[in-house]
C-alpha positions as CSV (number, residue, x, y, z in Angstrom):
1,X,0.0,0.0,0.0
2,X,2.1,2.3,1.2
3,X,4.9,1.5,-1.9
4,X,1.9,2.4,-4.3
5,X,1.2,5.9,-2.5
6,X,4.8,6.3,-3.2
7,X,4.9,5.4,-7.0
8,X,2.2,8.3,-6.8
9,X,3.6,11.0,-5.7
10,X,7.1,10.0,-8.0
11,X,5.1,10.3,-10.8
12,X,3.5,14.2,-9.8
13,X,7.5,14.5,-9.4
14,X,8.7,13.4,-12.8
15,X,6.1,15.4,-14.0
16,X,7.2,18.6,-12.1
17,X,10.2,18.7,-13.4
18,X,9.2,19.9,-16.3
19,X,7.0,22.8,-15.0
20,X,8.7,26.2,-14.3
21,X,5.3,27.8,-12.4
22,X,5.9,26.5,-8.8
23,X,2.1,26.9,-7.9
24,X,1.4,24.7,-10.5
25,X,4.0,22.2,-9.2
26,X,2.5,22.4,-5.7
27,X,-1.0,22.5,-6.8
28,X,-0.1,19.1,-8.1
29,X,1.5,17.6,-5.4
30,X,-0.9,19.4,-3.1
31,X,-4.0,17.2,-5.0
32,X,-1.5,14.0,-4.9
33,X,-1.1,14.8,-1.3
34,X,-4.9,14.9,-0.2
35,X,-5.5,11.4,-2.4
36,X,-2.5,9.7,-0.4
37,X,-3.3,10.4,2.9
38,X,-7.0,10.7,2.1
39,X,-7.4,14.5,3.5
40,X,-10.9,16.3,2.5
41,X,-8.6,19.6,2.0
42,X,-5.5,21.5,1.6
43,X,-3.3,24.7,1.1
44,X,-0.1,25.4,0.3
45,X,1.9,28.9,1.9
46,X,5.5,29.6,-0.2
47,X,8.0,32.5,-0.1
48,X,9.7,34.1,-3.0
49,X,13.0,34.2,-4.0
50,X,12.8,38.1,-2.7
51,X,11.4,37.4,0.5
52,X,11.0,35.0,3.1
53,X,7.7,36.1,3.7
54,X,4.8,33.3,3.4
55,X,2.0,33.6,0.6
56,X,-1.3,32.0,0.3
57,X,-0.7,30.1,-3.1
58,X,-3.1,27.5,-3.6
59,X,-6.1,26.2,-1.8
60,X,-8.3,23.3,-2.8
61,X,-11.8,23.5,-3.8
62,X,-14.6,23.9,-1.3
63,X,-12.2,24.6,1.6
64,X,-14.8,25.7,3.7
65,X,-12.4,28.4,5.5
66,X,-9.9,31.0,4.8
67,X,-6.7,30.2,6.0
68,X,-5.0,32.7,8.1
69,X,-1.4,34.4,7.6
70,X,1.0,32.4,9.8
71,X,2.4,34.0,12.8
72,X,6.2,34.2,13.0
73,X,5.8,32.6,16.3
74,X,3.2,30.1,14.9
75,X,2.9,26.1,13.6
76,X,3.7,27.0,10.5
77,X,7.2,28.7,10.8
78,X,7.8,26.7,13.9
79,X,7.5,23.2,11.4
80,X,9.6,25.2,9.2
81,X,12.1,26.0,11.4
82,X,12.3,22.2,12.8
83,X,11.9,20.4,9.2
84,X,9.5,18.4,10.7
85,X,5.6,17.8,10.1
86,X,3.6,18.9,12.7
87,X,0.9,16.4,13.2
88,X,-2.5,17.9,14.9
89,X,-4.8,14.8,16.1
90,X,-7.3,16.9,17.8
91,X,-8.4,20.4,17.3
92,X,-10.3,20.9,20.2
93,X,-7.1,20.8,21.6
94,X,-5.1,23.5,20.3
95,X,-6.1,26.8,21.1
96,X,-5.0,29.0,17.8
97,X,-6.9,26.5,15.8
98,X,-10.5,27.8,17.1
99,X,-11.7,29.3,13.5
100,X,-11.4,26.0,12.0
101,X,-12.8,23.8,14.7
102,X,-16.1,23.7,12.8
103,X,-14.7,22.5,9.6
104,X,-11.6,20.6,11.2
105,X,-10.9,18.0,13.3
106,X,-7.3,17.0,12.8
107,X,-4.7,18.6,10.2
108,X,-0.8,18.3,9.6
109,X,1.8,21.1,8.7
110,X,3.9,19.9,6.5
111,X,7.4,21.9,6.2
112,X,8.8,22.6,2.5
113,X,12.2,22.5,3.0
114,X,15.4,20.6,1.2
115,X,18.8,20.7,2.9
116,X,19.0,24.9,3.9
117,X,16.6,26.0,1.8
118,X,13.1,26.5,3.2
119,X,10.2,27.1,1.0
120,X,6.7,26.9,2.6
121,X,4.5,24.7,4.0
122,X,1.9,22.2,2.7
123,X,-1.0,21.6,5.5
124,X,-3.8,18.9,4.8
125,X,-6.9,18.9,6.7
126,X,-9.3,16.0,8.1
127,X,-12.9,16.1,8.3
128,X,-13.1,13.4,10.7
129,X,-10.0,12.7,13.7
130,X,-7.1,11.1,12.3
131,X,-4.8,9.6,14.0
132,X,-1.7,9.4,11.6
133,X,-0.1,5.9,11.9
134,X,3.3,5.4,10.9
135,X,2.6,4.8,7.0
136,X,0.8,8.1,7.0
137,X,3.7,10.4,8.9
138,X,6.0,8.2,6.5
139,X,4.1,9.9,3.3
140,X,4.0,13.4,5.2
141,X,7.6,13.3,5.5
142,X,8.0,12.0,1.6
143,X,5.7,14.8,0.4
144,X,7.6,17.1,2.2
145,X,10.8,16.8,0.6
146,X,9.5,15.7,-3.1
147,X,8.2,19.1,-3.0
148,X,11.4,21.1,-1.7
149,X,13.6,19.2,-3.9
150,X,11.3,20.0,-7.1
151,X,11.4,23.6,-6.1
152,X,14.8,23.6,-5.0
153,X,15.4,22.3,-9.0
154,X,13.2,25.0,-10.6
155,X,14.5,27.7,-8.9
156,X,17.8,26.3,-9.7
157,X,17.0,26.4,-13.1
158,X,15.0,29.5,-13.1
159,X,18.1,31.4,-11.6
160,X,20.6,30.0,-13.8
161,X,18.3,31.1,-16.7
162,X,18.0,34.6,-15.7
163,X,21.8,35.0,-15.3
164,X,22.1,33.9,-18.4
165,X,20.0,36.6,-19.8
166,X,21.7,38.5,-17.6
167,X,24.9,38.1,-19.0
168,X,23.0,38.6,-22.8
169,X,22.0,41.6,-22.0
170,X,25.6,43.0,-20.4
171,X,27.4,41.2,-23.5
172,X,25.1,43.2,-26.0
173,X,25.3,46.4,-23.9
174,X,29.1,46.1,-24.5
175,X,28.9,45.2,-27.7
176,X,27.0,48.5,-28.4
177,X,29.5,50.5,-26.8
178,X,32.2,49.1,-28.4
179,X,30.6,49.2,-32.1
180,X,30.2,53.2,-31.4
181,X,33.4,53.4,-30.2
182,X,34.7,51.5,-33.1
183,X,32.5,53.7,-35.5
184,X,33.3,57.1,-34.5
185,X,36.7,57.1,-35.6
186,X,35.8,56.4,-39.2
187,X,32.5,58.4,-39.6
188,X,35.0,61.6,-38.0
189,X,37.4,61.0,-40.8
190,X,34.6,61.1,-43.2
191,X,33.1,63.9,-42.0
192,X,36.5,65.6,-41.7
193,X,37.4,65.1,-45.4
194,X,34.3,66.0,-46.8
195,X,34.2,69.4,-45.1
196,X,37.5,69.6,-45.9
197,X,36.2,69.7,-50.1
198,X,33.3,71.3,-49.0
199,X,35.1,74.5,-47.9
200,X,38.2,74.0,-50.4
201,X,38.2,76.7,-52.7
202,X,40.2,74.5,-54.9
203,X,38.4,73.1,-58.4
204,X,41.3,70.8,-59.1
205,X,39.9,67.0,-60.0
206,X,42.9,65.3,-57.9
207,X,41.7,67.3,-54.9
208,X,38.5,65.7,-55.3
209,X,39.8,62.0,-55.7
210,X,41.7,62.6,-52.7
211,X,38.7,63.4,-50.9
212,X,37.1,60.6,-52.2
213,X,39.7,58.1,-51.8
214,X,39.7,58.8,-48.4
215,X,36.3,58.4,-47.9
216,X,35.9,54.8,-49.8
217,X,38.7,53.6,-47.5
218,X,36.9,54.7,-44.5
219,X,33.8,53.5,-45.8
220,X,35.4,49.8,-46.4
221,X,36.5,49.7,-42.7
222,X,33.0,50.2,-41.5
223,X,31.5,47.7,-44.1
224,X,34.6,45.4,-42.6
225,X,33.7,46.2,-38.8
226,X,29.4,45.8,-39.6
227,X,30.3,42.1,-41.7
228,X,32.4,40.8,-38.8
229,X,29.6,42.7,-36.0
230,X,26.8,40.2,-37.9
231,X,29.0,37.0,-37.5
232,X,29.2,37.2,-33.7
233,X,25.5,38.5,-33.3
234,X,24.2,35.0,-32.5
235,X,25.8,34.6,-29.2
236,X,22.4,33.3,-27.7
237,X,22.1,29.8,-27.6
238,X,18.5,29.4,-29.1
239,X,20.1,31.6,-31.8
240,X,23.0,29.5,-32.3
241,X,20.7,26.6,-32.8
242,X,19.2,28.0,-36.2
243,X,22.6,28.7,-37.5
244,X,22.5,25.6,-41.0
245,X,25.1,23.0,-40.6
246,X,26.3,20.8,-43.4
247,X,28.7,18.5,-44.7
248,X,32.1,20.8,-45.1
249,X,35.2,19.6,-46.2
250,X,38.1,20.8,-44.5
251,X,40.9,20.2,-47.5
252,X,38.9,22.1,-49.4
253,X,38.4,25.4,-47.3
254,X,42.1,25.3,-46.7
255,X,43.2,25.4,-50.3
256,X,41.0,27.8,-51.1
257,X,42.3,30.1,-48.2
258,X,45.9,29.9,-49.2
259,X,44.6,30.5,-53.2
260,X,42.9,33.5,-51.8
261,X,45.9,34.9,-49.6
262,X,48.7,34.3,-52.3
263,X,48.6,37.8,-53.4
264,X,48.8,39.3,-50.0
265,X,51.7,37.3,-49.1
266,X,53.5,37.7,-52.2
267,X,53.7,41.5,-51.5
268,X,55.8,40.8,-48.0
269,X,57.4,37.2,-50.1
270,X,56.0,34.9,-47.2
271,X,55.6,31.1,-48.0
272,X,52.8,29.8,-47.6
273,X,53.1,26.3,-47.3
274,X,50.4,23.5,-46.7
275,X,51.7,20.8,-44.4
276,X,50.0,17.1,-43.8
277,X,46.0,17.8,-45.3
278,X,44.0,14.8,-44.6
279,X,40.5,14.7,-46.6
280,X,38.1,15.0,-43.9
281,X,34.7,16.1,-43.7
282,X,32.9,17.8,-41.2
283,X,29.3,18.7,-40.2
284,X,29.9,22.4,-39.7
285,X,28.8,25.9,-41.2
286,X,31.2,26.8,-43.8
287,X,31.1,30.8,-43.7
288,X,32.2,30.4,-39.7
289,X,35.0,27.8,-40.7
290,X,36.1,29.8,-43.6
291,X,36.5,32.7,-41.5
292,X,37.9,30.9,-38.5
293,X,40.7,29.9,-40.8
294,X,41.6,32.6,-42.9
295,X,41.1,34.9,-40.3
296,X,44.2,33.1,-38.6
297,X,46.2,32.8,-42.2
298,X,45.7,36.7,-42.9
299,X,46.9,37.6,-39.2
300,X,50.0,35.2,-39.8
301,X,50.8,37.3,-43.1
302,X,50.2,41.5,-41.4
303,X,52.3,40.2,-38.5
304,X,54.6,38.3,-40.5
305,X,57.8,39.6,-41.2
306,X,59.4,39.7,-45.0
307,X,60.2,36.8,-46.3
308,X,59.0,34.7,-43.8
309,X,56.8,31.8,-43.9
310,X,53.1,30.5,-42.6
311,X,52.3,26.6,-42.1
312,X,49.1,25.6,-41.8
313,X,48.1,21.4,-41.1
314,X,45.9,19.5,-40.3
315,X,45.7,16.6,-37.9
316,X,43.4,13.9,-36.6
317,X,43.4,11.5,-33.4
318,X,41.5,9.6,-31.8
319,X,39.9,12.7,-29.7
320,X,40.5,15.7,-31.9
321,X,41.0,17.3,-34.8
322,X,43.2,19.8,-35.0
323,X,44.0,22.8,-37.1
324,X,47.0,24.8,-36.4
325,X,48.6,28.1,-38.4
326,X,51.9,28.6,-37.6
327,X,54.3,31.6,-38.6
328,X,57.8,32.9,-38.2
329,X,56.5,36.5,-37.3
330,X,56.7,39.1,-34.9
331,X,54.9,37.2,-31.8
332,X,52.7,38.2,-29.1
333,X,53.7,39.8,-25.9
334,X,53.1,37.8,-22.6
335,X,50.8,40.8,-21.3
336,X,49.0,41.0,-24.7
337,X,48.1,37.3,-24.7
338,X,45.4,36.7,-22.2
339,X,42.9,39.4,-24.4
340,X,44.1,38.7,-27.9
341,X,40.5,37.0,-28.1
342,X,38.4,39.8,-26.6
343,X,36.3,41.8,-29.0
344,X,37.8,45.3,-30.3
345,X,40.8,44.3,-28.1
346,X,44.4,45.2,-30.3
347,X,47.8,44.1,-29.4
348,X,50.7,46.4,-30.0
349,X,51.0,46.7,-33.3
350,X,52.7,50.2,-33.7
351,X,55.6,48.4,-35.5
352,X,53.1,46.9,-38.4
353,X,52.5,50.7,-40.1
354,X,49.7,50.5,-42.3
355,X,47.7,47.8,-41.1
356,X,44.6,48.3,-39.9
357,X,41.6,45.5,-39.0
358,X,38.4,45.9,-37.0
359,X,39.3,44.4,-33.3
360,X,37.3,41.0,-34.0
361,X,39.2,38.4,-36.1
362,X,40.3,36.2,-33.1
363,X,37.0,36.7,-31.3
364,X,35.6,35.3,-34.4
365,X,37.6,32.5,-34.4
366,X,37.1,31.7,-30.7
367,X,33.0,32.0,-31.8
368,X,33.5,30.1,-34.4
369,X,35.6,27.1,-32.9
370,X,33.1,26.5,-30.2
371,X,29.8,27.2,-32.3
372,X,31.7,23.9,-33.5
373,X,31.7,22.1,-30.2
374,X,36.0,23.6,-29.9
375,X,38.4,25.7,-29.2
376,X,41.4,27.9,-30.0
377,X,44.8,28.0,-28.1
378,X,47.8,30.3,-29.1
379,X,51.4,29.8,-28.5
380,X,53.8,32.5,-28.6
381,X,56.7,33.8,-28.4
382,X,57.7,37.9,-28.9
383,X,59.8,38.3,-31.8
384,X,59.8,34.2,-33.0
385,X,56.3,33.6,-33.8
386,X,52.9,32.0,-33.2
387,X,50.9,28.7,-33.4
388,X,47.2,29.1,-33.2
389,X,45.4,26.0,-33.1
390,X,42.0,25.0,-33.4
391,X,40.8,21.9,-31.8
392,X,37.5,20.5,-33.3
393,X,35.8,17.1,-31.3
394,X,35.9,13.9,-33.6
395,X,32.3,13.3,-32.8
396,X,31.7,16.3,-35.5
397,X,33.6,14.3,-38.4
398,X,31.3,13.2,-40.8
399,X,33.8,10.8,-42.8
């Protein structure tokens, strides 16, 4: 009998778990409760996560009273405080139970609490004088904590949830701030040069290219800041789970890269040289890949010095798959390396004249990698070189 009362109220459990409203969760186990121990009524009093303070939540039907607010000093917070039921055989008997005497002959205060965490309390009411043997103080106890642990769960889950859109909302915040920083400088250089012409009393056509010249280049960076701004918008994970995967080859995306970096290494006479390229195929998103990789291979050829050389291979075990871009370049400084991935973030690069990129190539790569179910480790030395490499899980290998 008392094993099939059980099997009830595990089920109203497994069922809870589910459900993010807690008065529905103890509305359920509140009904569960009355069938079990055979109770004509019952009502549930929880606090918040604000305040400790009790709230009426839920009462069942035709509960022919209201309940009152419990005293500090009353049954209610005194069960609490013990994390024990408190079982009342005989109402005649207690005097702060006169309002329900008419309606109520015995009752039990059932305490919501799980380890430290308090919640409430559950009380079922009796018609007729009950007695509570042992199987029934056994199920008080059992409903008792199948309640506090399902609400200690939820509001588990409900609080990780909202730190998570917590931490959205700072992330795009930032991001804001550091797009108008970002933009300022470029839209003032436009704005510059084209007052400039404006107030130039000057009719000469080269003048006017100038101008304009200056103005397209400016206009690129911004076009170059907005493209990589849209590839690490969906940062949210319900995003994140509409973004298409399909089958990508990785050979493939790495010759192409190097096809389409030849010219820009050329100008500084780096090598470009393709190491060990195994044919494998991935289930991936091939704009983030692309960009993961020649994100790394263009970095490798700014900060690379003349003549030099970039490797990139690929290699597979058991675990992994890994990606790595190596150069002979001018390296990363110790103090630089811990932010290299942070958005808008710039390492030194006073000694590269010239070159100029939007703040977000390695935090497109870290996106990227673990969009991927990986990551991306650098190695470094200041005036030897770098290795970046990108670590992908062999689950995510398609061939």
């Amino acid at each position: 009998m008392l094993a099939d009362q059980i099997a009830i109220l595990n089920e109203v459990t497994l069922e809870s778990l589910n459900e993010t409203n807690e008065t529905k969760i103890v509305t359920s186990f509140c009904n569960a409760g009355m069938k079990v121990l055979g109770a004509d009524y019952g009502f549930v009093w929880l606090n918040t996560f604000s305040s400790p303070e009790l709230h009426l939540v839920y009462t069942s039907e035709k509960l022919p009273f209201t309940p009152r607010t419990p005293r500090k000093e009353g049954r209610n917070y005194g069960a609490i405080k013990n994390s024990t039921p408190d079982f009342i055989t005989d109402t005649n008997k207690v005097p702060d139970a006169d309002y329900v005497r008419e309606y109520v002959k015995s009752f039990v205060i059932i305490p919501l609490v799980y380890k430290q965490s308090a919640y409430g309390s559950m009380v079922f009411c009796f018609t007729k004088p009950e007695s509570f043997p042992k199987e029934k103080r056994t199920l008080s106890f059992f409903i008792g904590n199948s309640v506090a642990q399902t609400i200690t769960i939820t509001r588990l889950i409900s609080d990780e949830r909202t730190e998570r859109l917590l931490r959205e909302e700072r992330r795009k915040i930032r991001s804001v701030a550091d797009a108008n920083h970002e933009l300022r400088t470029p839209i003032a250089i436009i704005q510059g040069n084209v007052d400039l012409a404006l107030r130039s009393k000057s009719k000469k056509i080269t003048e006017y290219i100038k101008t304009l010249n200056a103005v397209n280049h400016e206009v690129k960076h911004i076009s170059g800041l907005l493209s990589d701004l849209t590839l690490l918008s969906p940062q949210d994970e319900e995003v994140q789970e509409n973004i298409p995967f399909g089958p990508v080859s990785l050979r493939n995306i790495i010759f192409d890269i190097v096809e389409r970096c030849e010219v820009l290494a050329r100008k500084k006479k780096i090598l470009l040289e393709i190491k060990t390229i195994p044919q494998i195929t991935i289930p991936g998103n091939k704009q983030y890949l692309e960009k993961m990789v020649i994100n790394l291979v263009k970095n490798s050829i700014v900060y690379g010095v003349e003549g030099g050389k970039t490797e990139i291979a690929i290699k597979k075990t058991k675990d992994k798959i890994s990606i790595s871009v190596s150069d002979n370049g001018i390296g990363i400084s110790k103090e630089d390396l811990p932010h290299i991935f942070e958005r808008f973030y710039r390492a030194d690069s006073s000694h590269v004249p010239g070159q100029e990129g939007t703040g977000l190539g390695l935090a497109i790569v870290k996106f990227a990698a673990e969009l991927h179910g990986g990551t991306v480790s650098v190695k470094s030395t200041k005036g030897k070189g770098s290795t970046f490499t990108i670590s992908l899980p062999t689950a995510h290998e398609g061939m």
